[in-house]
C-alpha positions, 0 to 999 in steps of 0.5 A: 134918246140913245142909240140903245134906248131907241133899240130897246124900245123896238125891242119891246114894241116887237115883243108886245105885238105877239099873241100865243099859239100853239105850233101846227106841224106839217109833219101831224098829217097822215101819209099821202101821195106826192101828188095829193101832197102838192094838191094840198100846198096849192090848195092851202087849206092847213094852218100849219101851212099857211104859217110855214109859207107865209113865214118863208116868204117874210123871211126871204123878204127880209134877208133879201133887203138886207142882204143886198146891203151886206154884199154891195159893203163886202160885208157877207162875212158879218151875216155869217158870223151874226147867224152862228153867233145868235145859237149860244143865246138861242140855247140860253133861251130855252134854259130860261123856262126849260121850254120853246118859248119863241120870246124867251128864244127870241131875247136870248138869241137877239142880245147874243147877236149883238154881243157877238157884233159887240165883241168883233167891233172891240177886237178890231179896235183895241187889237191888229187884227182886221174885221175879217179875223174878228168875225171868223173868231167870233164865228168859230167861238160863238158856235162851238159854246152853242153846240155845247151847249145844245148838246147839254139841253139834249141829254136833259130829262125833259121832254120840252128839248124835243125839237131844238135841233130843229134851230140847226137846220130849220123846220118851217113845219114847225112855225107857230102863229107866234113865230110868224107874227115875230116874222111880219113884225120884224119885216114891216120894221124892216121894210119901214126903215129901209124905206125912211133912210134908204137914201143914207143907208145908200150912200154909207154903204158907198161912201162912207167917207162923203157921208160922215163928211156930210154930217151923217150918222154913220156910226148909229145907221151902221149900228142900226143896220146891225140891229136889223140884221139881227132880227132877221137872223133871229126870226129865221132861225126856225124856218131854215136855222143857224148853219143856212140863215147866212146863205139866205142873206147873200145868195138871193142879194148877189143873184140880183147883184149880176142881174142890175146895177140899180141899187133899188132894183137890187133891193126889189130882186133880192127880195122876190128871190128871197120869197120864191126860195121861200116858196121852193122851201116850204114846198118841198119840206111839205111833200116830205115827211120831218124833210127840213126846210132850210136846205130846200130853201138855200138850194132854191136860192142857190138855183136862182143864183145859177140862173143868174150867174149862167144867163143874167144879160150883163155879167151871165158867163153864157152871155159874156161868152157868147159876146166873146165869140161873137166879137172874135167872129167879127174881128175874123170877118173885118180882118178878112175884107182888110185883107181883100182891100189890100189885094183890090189896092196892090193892083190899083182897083184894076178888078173886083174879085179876089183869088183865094190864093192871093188871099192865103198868101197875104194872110199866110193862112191855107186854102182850107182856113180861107175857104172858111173865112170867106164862107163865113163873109158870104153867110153875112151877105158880105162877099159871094164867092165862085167856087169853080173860079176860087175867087171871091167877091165883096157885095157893096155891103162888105165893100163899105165895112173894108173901107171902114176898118182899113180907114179906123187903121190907117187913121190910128196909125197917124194919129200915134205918129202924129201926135203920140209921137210914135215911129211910123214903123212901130204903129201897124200892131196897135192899130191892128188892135184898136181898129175893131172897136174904135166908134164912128164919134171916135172915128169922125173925132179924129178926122178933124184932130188931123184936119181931114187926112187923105194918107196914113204914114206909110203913103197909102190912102186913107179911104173915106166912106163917102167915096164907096157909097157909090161901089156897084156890085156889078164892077170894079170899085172905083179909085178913091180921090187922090189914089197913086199907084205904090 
Protein backbone atom coordinates (compact mmCIF):
# COMPACT_ATOMS: atom_id res chain seq x y z
CA UNK A 1 0.00 0.00 0.00
CA UNK A 2 1.16 3.89 -0.58
CA UNK A 3 2.03 6.37 1.22
CA UNK A 4 -1.06 8.32 -0.03
CA UNK A 5 -3.25 5.34 0.44
CA UNK A 6 -2.09 4.69 3.81
CA UNK A 7 -2.91 8.50 4.32
CA UNK A 8 -6.11 8.30 2.77
CA UNK A 9 -7.15 5.54 4.95
CA UNK A 10 -6.54 7.49 8.05
CA UNK A 11 -8.39 10.03 6.73
CA UNK A 12 -11.45 8.33 6.41
CA UNK A 13 -11.30 6.29 9.70
CA UNK A 14 -11.01 9.80 11.36
CA UNK A 15 -13.94 11.10 9.44
CA UNK A 16 -16.03 7.82 10.50
CA UNK A 17 -15.31 8.30 14.38
CA UNK A 18 -17.22 11.58 14.37
CA UNK A 19 -20.92 12.07 15.57
CA UNK A 20 -23.03 15.37 15.06
CA UNK A 21 -23.72 17.97 17.53
CA UNK A 22 -24.76 21.11 18.14
CA UNK A 23 -22.04 23.63 19.44
CA UNK A 24 -22.60 25.15 22.93
CA UNK A 25 -21.11 28.62 23.14
CA UNK A 26 -19.73 30.05 26.58
CA UNK A 27 -20.68 33.22 25.30
CA UNK A 28 -24.90 31.87 25.69
CA UNK A 29 -24.85 32.35 29.33
CA UNK A 30 -26.05 35.14 31.11
CA UNK A 31 -23.71 38.03 32.45
CA UNK A 32 -22.09 37.03 35.92
CA UNK A 33 -19.40 38.17 38.08
CA UNK A 34 -15.59 37.09 37.83
CA UNK A 35 -15.85 35.51 40.36
CA UNK A 36 -19.20 33.36 39.97
CA UNK A 37 -17.41 32.88 36.59
CA UNK A 38 -14.02 31.25 37.79
CA UNK A 39 -16.51 29.19 40.33
CA UNK A 40 -18.11 27.86 37.51
CA UNK A 41 -14.89 26.63 35.30
CA UNK A 42 -13.78 24.73 38.36
CA UNK A 43 -16.95 23.43 39.12
CA UNK A 44 -17.49 22.45 35.28
CA UNK A 45 -20.71 22.00 35.19
CA UNK A 46 -21.46 23.44 31.17
CA UNK A 47 -21.16 21.56 28.37
CA UNK A 48 -19.73 24.05 26.40
CA UNK A 49 -17.18 24.06 28.91
CA UNK A 50 -16.18 21.14 29.20
CA UNK A 51 -15.66 20.87 25.41
CA UNK A 52 -13.79 24.17 25.34
CA UNK A 53 -11.52 22.70 28.09
CA UNK A 54 -10.99 19.15 27.18
CA UNK A 55 -10.46 20.61 23.50
CA UNK A 56 -7.42 23.00 24.78
CA UNK A 57 -6.05 20.33 26.47
CA UNK A 58 -5.77 17.86 23.39
CA UNK A 59 -4.69 20.26 21.26
CA UNK A 60 -1.98 21.67 23.51
CA UNK A 61 -1.29 17.65 23.68
CA UNK A 62 -0.84 17.36 20.13
CA UNK A 63 1.13 20.69 19.28
CA UNK A 64 3.34 19.77 21.81
CA UNK A 65 4.44 16.49 20.72
CA UNK A 66 4.86 17.42 17.60
CA UNK A 67 6.16 20.54 17.98
CA UNK A 68 9.18 19.30 19.59
CA UNK A 69 10.22 17.63 16.52
CA UNK A 70 9.84 20.70 14.44
CA UNK A 71 12.07 22.76 16.68
CA UNK A 72 14.95 20.22 17.44
CA UNK A 73 14.80 19.83 13.14
CA UNK A 74 14.89 23.62 12.71
CA UNK A 75 11.71 23.21 11.09
CA UNK A 76 9.50 26.15 13.03
CA UNK A 77 9.34 28.04 9.80
CA UNK A 78 7.33 24.74 8.14
CA UNK A 79 4.53 24.95 11.15
CA UNK A 80 4.09 28.53 10.41
CA UNK A 81 3.72 28.23 6.90
CA UNK A 82 1.11 24.59 7.25
CA UNK A 83 -1.15 27.08 9.61
CA UNK A 84 -1.47 29.98 7.22
CA UNK A 85 -1.65 27.60 4.24
CA UNK A 86 -4.60 25.57 5.84
CA UNK A 87 -7.20 29.17 5.63
CA UNK A 88 -7.77 29.16 1.73
CA UNK A 89 -9.20 25.12 2.32
CA UNK A 90 -10.91 26.28 5.62
CA UNK A 91 -12.79 29.05 3.38
CA UNK A 92 -13.40 26.18 0.67
CA UNK A 93 -15.10 24.26 3.17
CA UNK A 94 -17.68 26.46 3.95
CA UNK A 95 -18.44 27.14 0.37
CA UNK A 96 -19.07 23.42 -0.23
CA UNK A 97 -22.37 23.33 1.78
CA UNK A 98 -22.47 27.27 2.25
CA UNK A 99 -22.43 26.10 6.16
CA UNK A 100 -19.78 25.33 9.48
CA UNK A 101 -19.63 21.80 8.85
CA UNK A 102 -16.38 20.73 10.76
CA UNK A 103 -16.19 17.81 8.09
CA UNK A 104 -16.64 19.65 4.91
CA UNK A 105 -14.07 22.24 7.14
CA UNK A 106 -11.81 19.72 8.19
CA UNK A 107 -11.32 18.18 4.20
CA UNK A 108 -10.95 21.50 2.95
CA UNK A 109 -8.29 22.62 5.33
CA UNK A 110 -6.44 19.19 5.60
CA UNK A 111 -5.75 18.74 1.71
CA UNK A 112 -4.71 22.87 1.51
CA UNK A 113 -2.01 21.62 4.07
CA UNK A 114 -0.71 19.29 2.25
CA UNK A 115 -0.87 20.93 -1.11
CA UNK A 116 0.84 24.10 0.56
CA UNK A 117 3.72 21.39 1.70
CA UNK A 118 3.30 19.89 -1.79
CA UNK A 119 3.96 23.19 -3.28
CA UNK A 120 7.23 24.08 -1.03
CA UNK A 121 8.87 20.53 -1.63
CA UNK A 122 8.30 21.27 -5.88
CA UNK A 123 9.65 24.80 -5.55
CA UNK A 124 12.76 23.64 -3.59
CA UNK A 125 13.18 21.01 -5.97
CA UNK A 126 12.83 22.24 -9.26
CA UNK A 127 14.21 26.03 -8.37
CA UNK A 128 17.48 27.66 -6.51
CA UNK A 129 15.46 28.69 -3.82
CA UNK A 130 16.13 27.14 -0.61
CA UNK A 131 13.08 25.47 1.86
CA UNK A 132 12.99 28.89 3.89
CA UNK A 133 11.94 31.24 0.83
CA UNK A 134 9.70 28.25 -0.39
CA UNK A 135 7.90 28.35 2.96
CA UNK A 136 7.72 32.11 3.27
CA UNK A 137 5.98 32.17 -0.42
CA UNK A 138 3.64 29.73 0.48
CA UNK A 139 3.23 31.27 3.83
CA UNK A 140 2.49 35.13 2.29
CA UNK A 141 0.45 33.24 -1.15
CA UNK A 142 -1.49 30.81 0.77
CA UNK A 143 -2.88 33.34 3.30
CA UNK A 144 -3.72 36.18 1.27
CA UNK A 145 -6.06 33.78 -1.18
CA UNK A 146 -7.81 33.01 2.20
CA UNK A 147 -8.33 36.40 3.56
CA UNK A 148 -9.97 36.86 -0.13
CA UNK A 149 -11.66 34.69 0.22
CA UNK A 150 -13.24 34.92 3.75
CA UNK A 151 -13.61 38.39 3.06
CA UNK A 152 -15.89 37.36 0.06
CA UNK A 153 -17.93 34.67 2.56
CA UNK A 154 -18.64 37.74 4.84
CA UNK A 155 -20.58 39.79 2.52
CA UNK A 156 -22.39 36.78 1.35
CA UNK A 157 -26.23 36.84 2.17
CA UNK A 158 -26.28 34.03 4.59
CA UNK A 159 -26.68 33.73 7.87
CA UNK A 160 -24.43 30.61 8.11
CA UNK A 161 -21.05 32.98 7.65
CA UNK A 162 -21.55 33.95 11.35
CA UNK A 163 -18.51 33.04 12.96
CA UNK A 164 -16.08 32.02 10.44
CA UNK A 165 -13.77 34.86 11.77
CA UNK A 166 -13.60 32.99 14.55
CA UNK A 167 -10.79 30.42 12.43
CA UNK A 168 -8.65 33.62 12.47
CA UNK A 169 -8.07 33.87 15.94
CA UNK A 170 -9.80 30.91 17.73
CA UNK A 171 -13.03 30.86 19.73
CA UNK A 172 -12.65 27.57 22.17
CA UNK A 173 -16.40 28.70 23.30
CA UNK A 174 -17.70 27.79 20.19
CA UNK A 175 -16.09 23.91 20.10
CA UNK A 176 -18.75 21.61 19.43
CA UNK A 177 -18.97 17.76 20.82
CA UNK A 178 -18.09 17.07 16.80
CA UNK A 179 -15.25 19.38 16.93
CA UNK A 180 -13.70 17.65 20.19
CA UNK A 181 -14.10 14.08 18.80
CA UNK A 182 -12.02 15.44 15.30
CA UNK A 183 -9.52 16.70 18.31
CA UNK A 184 -9.29 13.29 20.60
CA UNK A 185 -9.10 11.34 17.39
CA UNK A 186 -6.37 13.10 15.62
CA UNK A 187 -4.40 13.20 19.28
CA UNK A 188 -4.57 9.34 20.14
CA UNK A 189 -3.19 8.94 16.21
CA UNK A 190 -1.00 11.20 17.17
CA UNK A 191 0.28 9.84 20.41
CA UNK A 192 0.13 6.20 18.82
CA UNK A 193 2.52 6.78 16.03
CA UNK A 194 4.81 9.03 18.10
CA UNK A 195 4.83 5.90 20.33
CA UNK A 196 5.28 3.05 17.64
CA UNK A 197 8.20 4.81 15.46
CA UNK A 198 9.70 7.25 17.99
CA UNK A 199 12.82 5.74 17.71
CA UNK A 200 12.93 6.31 13.77
CA UNK A 201 11.14 9.73 14.17
CA UNK A 202 14.56 10.21 16.69
CA UNK A 203 17.00 9.48 14.81
CA UNK A 204 15.71 11.28 11.19
CA UNK A 205 15.44 14.16 12.95
CA UNK A 206 19.03 13.93 14.13
CA UNK A 207 20.32 12.10 11.53
CA UNK A 208 18.95 11.97 8.72
CA UNK A 209 21.87 11.04 6.78
CA UNK A 210 22.73 7.58 9.13
CA UNK A 211 18.99 7.02 8.75
CA UNK A 212 18.63 6.78 5.31
CA UNK A 213 22.17 4.92 5.27
CA UNK A 214 20.39 2.27 7.72
CA UNK A 215 17.58 1.56 5.18
CA UNK A 216 15.11 3.72 7.04
CA UNK A 217 12.25 5.33 5.24
CA UNK A 218 13.14 8.76 5.64
CA UNK A 219 11.22 10.15 2.95
CA UNK A 220 7.35 8.34 3.81
CA UNK A 221 8.33 9.23 8.06
CA UNK A 222 9.21 12.67 6.88
CA UNK A 223 5.90 12.64 4.77
CA UNK A 224 4.11 11.23 7.84
CA UNK A 225 5.43 13.95 10.15
CA UNK A 226 3.98 16.15 7.70
CA UNK A 227 0.62 14.53 7.64
CA UNK A 228 0.34 14.63 11.35
CA UNK A 229 1.18 18.17 11.46
CA UNK A 230 -1.54 18.87 9.35
CA UNK A 231 -4.28 17.24 11.53
CA UNK A 232 -3.26 19.02 14.36
CA UNK A 233 -3.28 22.20 12.60
CA UNK A 234 -6.52 21.65 11.15
CA UNK A 235 -8.29 20.44 14.54
CA UNK A 236 -6.66 23.60 16.19
CA UNK A 237 -7.98 26.07 13.94
CA UNK A 238 -11.27 26.52 15.97
CA UNK A 239 -9.72 26.84 19.53
CA UNK A 240 -7.01 29.20 18.94
CA UNK A 241 -7.04 29.94 14.88
CA UNK A 242 -4.87 30.20 11.70
CA UNK A 243 -2.42 33.41 12.92
CA UNK A 244 -1.76 31.72 16.47
CA UNK A 245 -1.84 27.93 15.82
CA UNK A 246 2.19 28.33 14.87
CA UNK A 247 2.91 29.61 18.05
CA UNK A 248 1.40 26.85 19.86
CA UNK A 249 3.59 24.25 18.14
CA UNK A 250 6.86 26.11 19.08
CA UNK A 251 6.57 27.99 21.95
CA UNK A 252 5.65 25.32 24.69
CA UNK A 253 8.28 22.56 22.68
CA UNK A 254 10.99 25.24 22.86
CA UNK A 255 9.99 25.93 26.56
CA UNK A 256 10.73 22.47 27.25
CA UNK A 257 13.71 22.76 25.01
CA UNK A 258 15.80 25.09 27.60
CA UNK A 259 14.53 22.86 30.47
CA UNK A 260 16.23 19.15 29.14
CA UNK A 261 18.38 17.69 26.81
CA UNK A 262 16.44 14.22 26.82
CA UNK A 263 14.41 14.23 23.96
CA UNK A 264 11.54 12.02 25.88
CA UNK A 265 11.50 14.21 28.45
CA UNK A 266 10.96 17.10 25.78
CA UNK A 267 8.19 15.44 24.26
CA UNK A 268 6.59 14.71 27.79
CA UNK A 269 7.11 18.70 28.82
CA UNK A 270 6.17 19.89 25.74
CA UNK A 271 3.17 18.37 26.00
CA UNK A 272 2.08 19.68 29.91
CA UNK A 273 2.91 23.02 28.38
CA UNK A 274 0.75 22.70 25.85
CA UNK A 275 -2.15 21.53 27.99
CA UNK A 276 -1.77 23.88 30.77
CA UNK A 277 -1.76 26.90 28.20
CA UNK A 278 -4.49 25.19 27.35
CA UNK A 279 -5.87 25.62 30.61
CA UNK A 280 -4.96 29.17 30.89
CA UNK A 281 -6.76 29.68 27.32
CA UNK A 282 -9.97 28.36 28.21
CA UNK A 283 -10.16 30.12 31.24
CA UNK A 284 -9.75 33.39 30.80
CA UNK A 285 -11.79 33.08 27.38
CA UNK A 286 -14.63 31.91 29.86
CA UNK A 287 -14.49 34.92 32.72
CA UNK A 288 -15.04 37.05 29.40
CA UNK A 289 -17.82 37.37 27.28
CA UNK A 290 -16.95 36.55 23.05
CA UNK A 291 -12.85 37.07 24.85
CA UNK A 292 -10.93 34.63 21.98
CA UNK A 293 -9.16 32.08 23.32
CA UNK A 294 -6.09 31.69 21.19
CA UNK A 295 -4.49 34.72 22.23
CA UNK A 296 -4.87 33.57 25.91
CA UNK A 297 -3.63 30.33 25.24
CA UNK A 298 -0.24 31.51 23.37
CA UNK A 299 0.32 34.18 25.90
CA UNK A 300 -0.14 31.28 28.54
CA UNK A 301 2.53 29.27 26.58
CA UNK A 302 4.59 32.36 26.07
CA UNK A 303 4.40 32.76 30.07
CA UNK A 304 5.70 29.13 30.39
CA UNK A 305 8.48 29.86 27.86
CA UNK A 306 9.62 33.02 30.03
CA UNK A 307 9.82 31.06 32.90
CA UNK A 308 11.74 28.83 31.19
CA UNK A 309 13.86 31.09 29.34
CA UNK A 310 14.71 33.39 32.76
CA UNK A 311 15.15 30.48 35.35
CA UNK A 312 15.41 26.73 33.61
CA UNK A 313 18.57 25.59 35.48
CA UNK A 314 20.76 25.06 32.59
CA UNK A 315 20.17 27.53 29.76
CA UNK A 316 17.89 30.06 32.14
CA UNK A 317 19.65 33.80 31.78
CA UNK A 318 19.24 34.26 35.73
CA UNK A 319 21.11 31.19 36.31
CA UNK A 320 23.65 31.43 33.89
CA UNK A 321 24.15 34.94 35.10
CA UNK A 322 24.16 34.07 38.61
CA UNK A 323 26.92 31.11 37.69
CA UNK A 324 28.82 33.92 35.89
CA UNK A 325 28.85 36.09 38.89
CA UNK A 326 29.52 33.71 41.03
CA UNK A 327 32.69 32.27 38.74
CA UNK A 328 34.13 35.69 38.60
CA UNK A 329 33.82 36.21 42.64
CA UNK A 330 35.70 32.76 42.71
CA UNK A 331 38.42 33.71 40.02
CA UNK A 332 38.63 37.29 42.29
CA UNK A 333 39.08 35.22 45.80
CA UNK A 334 41.81 32.57 44.25
CA UNK A 335 43.62 35.59 42.58
CA UNK A 336 43.90 37.03 45.82
CA UNK A 337 45.19 34.23 48.02
CA UNK A 338 47.76 33.84 44.97
CA UNK A 339 48.86 36.89 45.56
CA UNK A 340 49.17 36.22 49.63
CA UNK A 341 51.41 33.39 48.63
CA UNK A 342 53.51 35.30 46.39
CA UNK A 343 53.98 37.79 49.32
CA UNK A 344 54.18 34.56 52.21
CA UNK A 345 57.10 33.16 49.37
CA UNK A 346 58.85 36.69 48.65
CA UNK A 347 60.08 36.46 52.60
CA UNK A 348 60.61 32.74 52.68
CA UNK A 349 57.57 32.00 54.96
CA UNK A 350 59.24 34.08 57.55
CA UNK A 351 55.76 35.06 58.89
CA UNK A 352 51.75 34.30 58.53
CA UNK A 353 50.18 37.47 57.97
CA UNK A 354 50.04 39.48 55.29
CA UNK A 355 49.79 43.78 54.99
CA UNK A 356 47.37 45.21 52.81
CA UNK A 357 49.72 47.47 51.62
CA UNK A 358 51.85 44.78 50.37
CA UNK A 359 49.05 43.67 48.82
CA UNK A 360 48.07 46.67 46.91
CA UNK A 361 51.23 46.94 45.49
CA UNK A 362 51.46 43.54 44.15
CA UNK A 363 48.41 43.40 42.99
CA UNK A 364 48.38 47.43 42.07
CA UNK A 365 45.06 47.76 43.30
CA UNK A 366 43.92 50.41 46.31
CA UNK A 367 43.58 50.02 49.65
CA UNK A 368 39.79 50.49 49.17
CA UNK A 369 39.54 47.58 46.30
CA UNK A 370 41.99 45.32 48.74
CA UNK A 371 40.09 45.90 51.86
CA UNK A 372 37.13 44.43 49.67
CA UNK A 373 39.25 41.51 48.41
CA UNK A 374 39.98 40.55 51.76
CA UNK A 375 36.41 41.20 53.50
CA UNK A 376 35.37 38.97 50.90
CA UNK A 377 38.01 35.96 51.77
CA UNK A 378 37.20 36.41 55.24
CA UNK A 379 33.22 36.18 54.52
CA UNK A 380 34.38 32.59 53.11
CA UNK A 381 36.12 31.43 56.05
CA UNK A 382 39.26 31.80 53.83
CA UNK A 383 41.62 34.66 55.81
CA UNK A 384 40.52 36.98 58.78
CA UNK A 385 41.85 40.15 58.86
CA UNK A 386 43.20 42.65 61.70
CA UNK A 387 41.77 45.74 61.14
CA UNK A 388 43.70 47.93 63.67
CA UNK A 389 47.05 45.94 62.17
CA UNK A 390 45.71 46.21 58.46
CA UNK A 391 47.08 42.63 58.08
CA UNK A 392 45.52 39.82 56.76
CA UNK A 393 45.82 36.37 57.60
CA UNK A 394 44.86 33.05 55.74
CA UNK A 395 42.82 30.32 57.92
CA UNK A 396 44.05 26.74 57.01
CA UNK A 397 41.37 26.43 54.72
CA UNK A 398 42.32 29.56 52.50
CA UNK A 399 45.88 28.36 52.96
CA UNK A 400 45.14 24.94 50.93
CA UNK A 401 43.28 26.52 48.17
CA UNK A 402 46.38 29.21 47.62
CA UNK A 403 48.73 26.19 47.34
CA UNK A 404 46.13 24.88 44.76
CA UNK A 405 45.54 27.48 42.34
CA UNK A 406 49.46 28.66 42.68
CA UNK A 407 50.40 24.56 41.91
CA UNK A 408 47.48 24.37 38.85
CA UNK A 409 49.86 27.48 37.81
CA UNK A 410 52.86 26.83 37.94
CA UNK A 411 52.28 23.22 36.58
CA UNK A 412 50.55 24.55 33.46
CA UNK A 413 53.32 26.76 32.81
CA UNK A 414 55.81 23.95 32.51
CA UNK A 415 53.61 21.70 30.87
CA UNK A 416 53.38 24.83 27.92
CA UNK A 417 57.24 25.10 28.14
CA UNK A 418 57.87 21.45 28.21
CA UNK A 419 55.71 19.95 25.99
CA UNK A 420 53.89 22.52 23.94
CA UNK A 421 57.12 24.12 23.54
CA UNK A 422 56.45 27.59 24.56
CA UNK A 423 59.14 30.10 25.76
CA UNK A 424 59.11 30.32 29.40
CA UNK A 425 58.52 34.09 29.24
CA UNK A 426 55.34 33.83 27.01
CA UNK A 427 53.49 31.18 29.40
CA UNK A 428 52.52 33.55 32.90
CA UNK A 429 48.80 34.65 30.79
CA UNK A 430 47.65 31.52 29.77
CA UNK A 431 48.02 30.17 32.98
CA UNK A 432 46.92 32.85 34.48
CA UNK A 433 43.60 31.94 32.57
CA UNK A 434 43.44 28.11 33.04
CA UNK A 435 44.36 27.77 36.32
CA UNK A 436 40.87 28.43 37.59
CA UNK A 437 39.41 25.78 36.11
CA UNK A 438 41.61 23.15 35.50
CA UNK A 439 40.25 19.80 37.48
CA UNK A 440 42.01 17.74 40.29
CA UNK A 441 42.02 14.52 37.53
CA UNK A 442 43.53 17.16 35.03
CA UNK A 443 45.82 18.39 37.76
CA UNK A 444 47.15 14.81 39.07
CA UNK A 445 47.24 13.94 35.23
CA UNK A 446 49.58 16.12 34.52
CA UNK A 447 51.75 15.53 37.43
CA UNK A 448 52.63 12.37 36.32
CA UNK A 449 52.73 13.63 32.30
CA UNK A 450 55.78 15.70 33.98
CA UNK A 451 57.06 12.90 36.60
CA UNK A 452 56.39 14.86 39.78
CA UNK A 453 57.68 18.32 39.16
CA UNK A 454 59.00 20.13 42.18
CA UNK A 455 59.86 23.59 40.26
CA UNK A 456 57.75 25.67 37.47
CA UNK A 457 60.01 27.19 34.70
CA UNK A 458 61.16 30.15 36.33
CA UNK A 459 62.65 28.25 39.76
CA UNK A 460 60.07 28.57 41.84
CA UNK A 461 58.49 25.99 43.75
CA UNK A 462 55.58 24.01 42.71
CA UNK A 463 53.59 23.61 46.21
CA UNK A 464 52.00 20.08 46.72
CA UNK A 465 48.96 20.04 48.67
CA UNK A 466 50.11 17.15 50.98
CA UNK A 467 52.93 19.26 52.44
CA UNK A 468 50.27 22.11 53.89
CA UNK A 469 47.62 19.71 55.01
CA UNK A 470 49.81 20.02 58.07
CA UNK A 471 49.49 24.45 58.14
CA UNK A 472 48.48 25.55 61.71
CA UNK A 473 46.59 28.54 61.84
CA UNK A 474 48.25 29.56 65.00
CA UNK A 475 51.89 29.88 63.08
CA UNK A 476 53.67 30.40 60.07
CA UNK A 477 53.27 27.85 57.45
CA UNK A 478 55.88 25.99 56.83
CA UNK A 479 58.71 25.76 54.00
CA UNK A 480 57.65 23.33 51.53
CA UNK A 481 60.34 20.47 50.82
CA UNK A 482 63.13 21.52 48.71
CA UNK A 483 62.15 25.49 49.13
CA UNK A 484 65.28 27.84 48.20
CA UNK A 485 65.28 31.48 48.88
CA UNK A 486 65.01 33.42 45.20
Amino acid sequence: MSFRSAALLVLITLLCCVTPAEAAKISDVVETGTLEQARRFFSLTDNSLRYALFGSILLGISCGLLGSFLVVRKMALVGDALSHAVLPGVALGFLWNMTKDPVAIFIGATSAGLFGTLVVGWITRTTRLKEDAALGLVLASFFAVGGCLVTMIQRLPTGSKSGIDKFLFGQAAALSSQDVTLMAASTALTVILLVLFYKEFLVTSFDPVFARVTGMPVRLLQELMMLLLAFSVVVALQAVGVVLVSAMLITPAAAAYLLTDRMHRMLILAALFGSLAGVVGAFFSFLGNNLPTGPFMVLGASTVFGTAFFFAPRHGVVPRWWRRRSRGNRISRENTLKAIYRVLEDRGFSDEGVTLEELSALRRDTLVEIRLQAAALAQNGLATVDEPRGTIHLTPQGWRQACAVVRNHRLWELYLTNAAHYQADHVHEDAERIEHVLGEETVRHLERRLEFPHHDPHGRIIPSLREFDRYDAQRAPEKPSGYRQQ
